[in-house]
Every structure is written in structure tokens, then in C-alpha cells.
N, C-alpha and C positions, 0 to 999 in steps of 0.2 A: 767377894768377887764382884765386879763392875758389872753392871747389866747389859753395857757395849761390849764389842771385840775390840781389842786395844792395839794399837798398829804402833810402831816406830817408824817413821820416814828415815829411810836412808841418806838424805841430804842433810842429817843432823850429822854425819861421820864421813859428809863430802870433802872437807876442807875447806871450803869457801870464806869463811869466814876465821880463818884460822886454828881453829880446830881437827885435833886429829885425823886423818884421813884412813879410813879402813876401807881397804877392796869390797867388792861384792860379797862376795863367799865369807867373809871374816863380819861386815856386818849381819849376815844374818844368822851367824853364830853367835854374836853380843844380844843380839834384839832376844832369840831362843835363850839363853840364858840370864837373861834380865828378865823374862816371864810374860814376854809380849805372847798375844793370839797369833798375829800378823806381823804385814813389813807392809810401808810403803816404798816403793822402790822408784828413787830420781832415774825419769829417762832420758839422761845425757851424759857425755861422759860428765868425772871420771866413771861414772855407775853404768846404770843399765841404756846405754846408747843402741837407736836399733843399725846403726852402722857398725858396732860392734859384735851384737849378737845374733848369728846366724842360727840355722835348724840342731847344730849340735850345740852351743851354746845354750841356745834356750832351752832346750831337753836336761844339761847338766843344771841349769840356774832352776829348773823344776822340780827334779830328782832333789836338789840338796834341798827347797824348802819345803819338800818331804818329809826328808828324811828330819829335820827339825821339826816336823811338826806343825809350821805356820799354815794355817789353814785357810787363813783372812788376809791376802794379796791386792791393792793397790799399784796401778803404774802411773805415775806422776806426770805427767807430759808439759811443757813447756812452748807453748803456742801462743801469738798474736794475733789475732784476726783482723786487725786493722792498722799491720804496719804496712808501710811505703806506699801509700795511697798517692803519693808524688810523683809514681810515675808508674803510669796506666798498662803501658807498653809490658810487665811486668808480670806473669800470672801467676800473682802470689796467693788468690782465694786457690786454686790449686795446689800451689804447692801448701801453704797450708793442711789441705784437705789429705793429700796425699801423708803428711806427717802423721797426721792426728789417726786415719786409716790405715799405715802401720803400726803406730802405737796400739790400735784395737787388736790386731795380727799379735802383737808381740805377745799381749795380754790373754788372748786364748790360748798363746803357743804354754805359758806356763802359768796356766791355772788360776791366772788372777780373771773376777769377774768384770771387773770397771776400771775407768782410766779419769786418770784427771785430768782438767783441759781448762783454759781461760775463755774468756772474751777478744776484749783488744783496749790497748790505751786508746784514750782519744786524742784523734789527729788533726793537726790545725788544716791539712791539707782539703778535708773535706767536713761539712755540717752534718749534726751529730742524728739526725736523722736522717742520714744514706747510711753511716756506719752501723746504728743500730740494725738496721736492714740486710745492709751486708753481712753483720753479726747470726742475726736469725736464720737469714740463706744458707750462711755455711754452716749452721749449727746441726740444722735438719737434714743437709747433704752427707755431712759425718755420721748423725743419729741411724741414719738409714744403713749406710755401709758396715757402723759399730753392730746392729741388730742382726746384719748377717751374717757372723763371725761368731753370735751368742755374745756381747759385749757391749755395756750400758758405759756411755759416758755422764762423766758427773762436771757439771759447769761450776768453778768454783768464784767467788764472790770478792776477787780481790781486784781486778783492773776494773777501769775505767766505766769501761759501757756496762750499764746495769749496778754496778755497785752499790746504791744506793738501795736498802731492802724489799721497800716494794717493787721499786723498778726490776730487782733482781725477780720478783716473783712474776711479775708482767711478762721478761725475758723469759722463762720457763713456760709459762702458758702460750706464747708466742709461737714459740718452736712447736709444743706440743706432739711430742714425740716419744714413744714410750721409751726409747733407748737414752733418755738425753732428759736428766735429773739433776739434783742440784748436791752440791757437797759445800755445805751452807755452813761457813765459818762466824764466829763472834767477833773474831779481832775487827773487821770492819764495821757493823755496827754501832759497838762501845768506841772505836774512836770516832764516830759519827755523833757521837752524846745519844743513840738512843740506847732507851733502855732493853733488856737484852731476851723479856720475857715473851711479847706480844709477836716477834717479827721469828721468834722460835717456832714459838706456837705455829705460826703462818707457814713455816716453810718445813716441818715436820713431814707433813705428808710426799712432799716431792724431794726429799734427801734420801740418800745412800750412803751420804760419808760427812763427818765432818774432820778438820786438821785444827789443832790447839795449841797456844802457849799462850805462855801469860805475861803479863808487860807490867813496868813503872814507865809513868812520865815525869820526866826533866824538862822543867821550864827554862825557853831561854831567853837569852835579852842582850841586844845592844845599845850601845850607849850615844847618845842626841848630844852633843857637845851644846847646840844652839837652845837645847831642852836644858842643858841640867841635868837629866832623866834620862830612864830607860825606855827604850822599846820594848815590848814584847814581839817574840818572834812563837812559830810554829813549836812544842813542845816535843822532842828529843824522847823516843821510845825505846825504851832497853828492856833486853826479857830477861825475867826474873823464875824462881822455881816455881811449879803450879800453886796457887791459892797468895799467895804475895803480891800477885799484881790488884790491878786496876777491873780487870772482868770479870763479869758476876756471874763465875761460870757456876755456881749451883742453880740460880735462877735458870739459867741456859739449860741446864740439863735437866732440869725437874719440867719445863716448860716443851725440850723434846720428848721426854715420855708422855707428859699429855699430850701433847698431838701422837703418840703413838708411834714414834721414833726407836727403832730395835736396828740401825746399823751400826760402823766399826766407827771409831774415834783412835786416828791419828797423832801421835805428839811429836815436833818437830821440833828444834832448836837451829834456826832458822837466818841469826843475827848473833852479832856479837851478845853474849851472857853476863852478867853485871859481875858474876864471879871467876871468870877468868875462861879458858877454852881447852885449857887438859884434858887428862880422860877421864879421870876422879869426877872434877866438876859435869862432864858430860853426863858419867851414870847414874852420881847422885841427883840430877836433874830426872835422867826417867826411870828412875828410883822414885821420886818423891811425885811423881805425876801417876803413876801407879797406883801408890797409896791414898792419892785424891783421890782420884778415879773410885779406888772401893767406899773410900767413904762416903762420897757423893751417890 
């Protein structure tokens, strides 16, 4: 048995990327049957959208992760914090806030304890210290709202602002707010070339959650006619089953138990899969991230 609670994100059986698409209610009867603890649940459609789900809605999407058993709830949220900075007129630190503040709503309505939330890309419209600022403002303005609801948001480490690991841990001490944690992934790290042990260790104490898969890179290259020769371009990331790739997810995870690390771990399939997008290919993926998981 894995030390963590083990989640399946629903956006693995969104269809986005070609892959199967299962409703709500049928994913979390694959996830229950595949021997997950949990579900992370996409809040947008086609999934769990809160303009989709009202007071009976979320009562039945509670009741069925019940009655499966899933005890360890995730809601995924989908925020920018620093789009359309082009035009002022605009009050999108608002509506932002307002998103992320029913995503906390939706999350107590069934039972999940935390939500997952970004940053914001960064924007050519303004320098990266007003953004990061407006980042921490709205962080704390949500932190606060999520706390009254009983509802910890976890900042996850994949846009722009703060990305980079310590900056990520700076961004967290910043806000400083007990509702408003970190859900501190590896993919971004390892493809930063750092190594994956030290920035674990570091961010151990202020996580609640992390999301995983695992990658090969494909190098790529165009051709210099005036060269003879190739360019090298940006290397091409394709996910591959757990332990195949490129992430040193044992170091990662031996590194979150020394810092003392006991929440859920997430597995998503997120991107096109180097083995094709059926549903075989899909289970056997968290199938075999399962059995990492134990072994790890």
C-alpha cells in the first residue's frame, strides 16, 4: 500500500486530448474500480463545472463519491490571475476571485477538503513585479474566503509567476495564509534541470497535494540550409507510463517523506500518451502508476 492517498484526476477521461471521454458519474466508477483512495475532479465542463452544478447536483455528485467510497476529493480549478491586464477597465482580479470563491463553495458542498488554483502567465502588458503582487493580493483575498467555507486552496507550480522553486516557496511565504498551500508538482522542476530532491525537501511542509506523470523528451531540430546543420530547438515532452520517464520520482518521494509529507498524490494523463489514447491504454497507465506508487 502507498503511504499517500492516491487520486485519479478526472481530466485524464475529459477527452481533451483525444481520449476517451467518460461523464462524471462513470468516472468515478472507473477511478473506484481501479483502486484509487480519491478523485480529482476537472472544474469545467465537460466535468464538474460550477455553472453546471447546483445544490441538488452537488448533493448527488457527493452521495455517489460515497457510496464508492472515495474519501480523498480534489477540485481542480482552472484560473489565471494575470490575464487581460490590457485593459484596466476590466475587473477581472474579481471575477477571478469570485471563480476561485465558488470553486471553494462547490468543494465543501461535496466533501472535498481543498481546491486547486494557479498563479497567472506572465503578461507582456505589465512588469513582472506588479503581477507578482497582484498574484499575492488575490491569493490572500481567496485564502480568506476559502477559510470560511472550511476550504484550503493549494497553489499549484505550473504558470508562470513563481514557477521557478524557490520563487514558488517565496510566493507561499508571501501570501502567508493558513488556507493557501502549495500542491507542489515535479514535472516543473525536472524540466528546469533541477534536481528533484532539495526543492522537495523544501516544499514538503507547505503541501497538501501533489499531481504526477511522467515524461520522455524528444529532441528537436531544424535544418540551417546556410549551416549544413541542424538547429536544436526546445525538446518535445510526451508522457509515458510511471517510472519510464525522465523524473526522479523516487528521490521526490523519499525526499517528501523526509520533510514529513503524508498528503494525496494525484495521477493525471494530461497530454497526448506515447501509447495511443483508448481506454485499455488509459487503465493500463493507472494501473501501472498504482503499482509504482506501492513500490515507491
Amino acid at each position: 500500500m502507498s503511504q499517500f492517498p492516491l487520486l485519479l484526476h478526472s481530466v485524464s477521461y475529459a477527452g481533451f486530448w483525444g481520449q476517451p471521454f467518460l461523464p462524471v458519474n462513470d468516472f468515478i466508477a472507473k477511478a473506484a474500480e481501479l483502486g484509487f483512495d480519491g478523485v480529482m475532479l476537472t472544474a469545467k465542463r465537460p466535468h464538474v463545472s460550477v455553472l453546471d452544478y447546483g445544490p441538488a447536483e452537488r448533493a448527488a455528485l457527493r452521495a455517489l463519491l460515497e457510496k464508492h467510497k472515495l474519501e480523498h476529493v480534489v477540485v481542480a480549478g482552472y484560473n489565471n490571475l494575470t490575464a487581460d491586464l490590457e485593459h484596466g477597465e476590466v475587473p477581472h482580479r474579481e471575477i477571478q476571485t469570485f471563480y476561485i470563491a465558488e470553486l471553494a463553495r462547490l468543494a465543501r458542498d461535496i466533501g472535498a477538503k481543498s481546491v486547486r488554483i494557479f498563479t497567472g502567465y506572465e503578461n507582456p502588458a505589465a512588469d513582472y513585479t506588479r503581477q507578482w503582487r497582484l498574484v499575492v493580493d488575490t491569493l490572500k483575498e481567496c485564502a480568506g474566503r476559502a477559510a470560511d467555507l472550511g476550504v484550503i486552496l493549494g497553489v499549484q507550480n505550473h504558470h508562470d509567476i513563481g514557477v521557478g522553486w524557490e520563487s514558488f516557496r517565496d510566493l507561499i511565504g508571501s501570501v502567508n495564509h493558513p488556507a493557501c498551500r502549495a500542491m507542489f508538482d515535479a514535472w516543473a522542476p525536472a524540466l528546469h534541470g533541477d534536481d528533484l530532491g532539495a526543492p522537495a525537501r523544501a516544499m514538503a511542509p507547505h503541501m497538501v497535494h501533489s499531481t504526477v506523470a511522467d515524461y520522455q523528451l524528444r529532441p528537436r531540430y531544424k535544418y540551417d540550409a546556410a549551416l549544413t546543420n541542424y538547429v536544436r530547438h526546445t525538446a518535445n515532452v510526451v508522457a509515458v507510463p510511471m517510472g519510464q520517464g525522465f523524473l526522479d520520482y523516487r528521490t521526490f518521494f523519499a525526499a517528501l517523506r523526509t520533510g514529513g509529507y503524508t498528503g494525496s498524490v494525484a495521477y493525471e494523463m494530461c497530454s497526448p500518451l506515447i501509447d495511443g489514447a483508448d481506454a485499455r491504454t488509459l487503465e493500463n497507465y493507472a494501473r501501472k502508476f498504482i503499482e509504482f506508487m506501492r513500490q515507491v
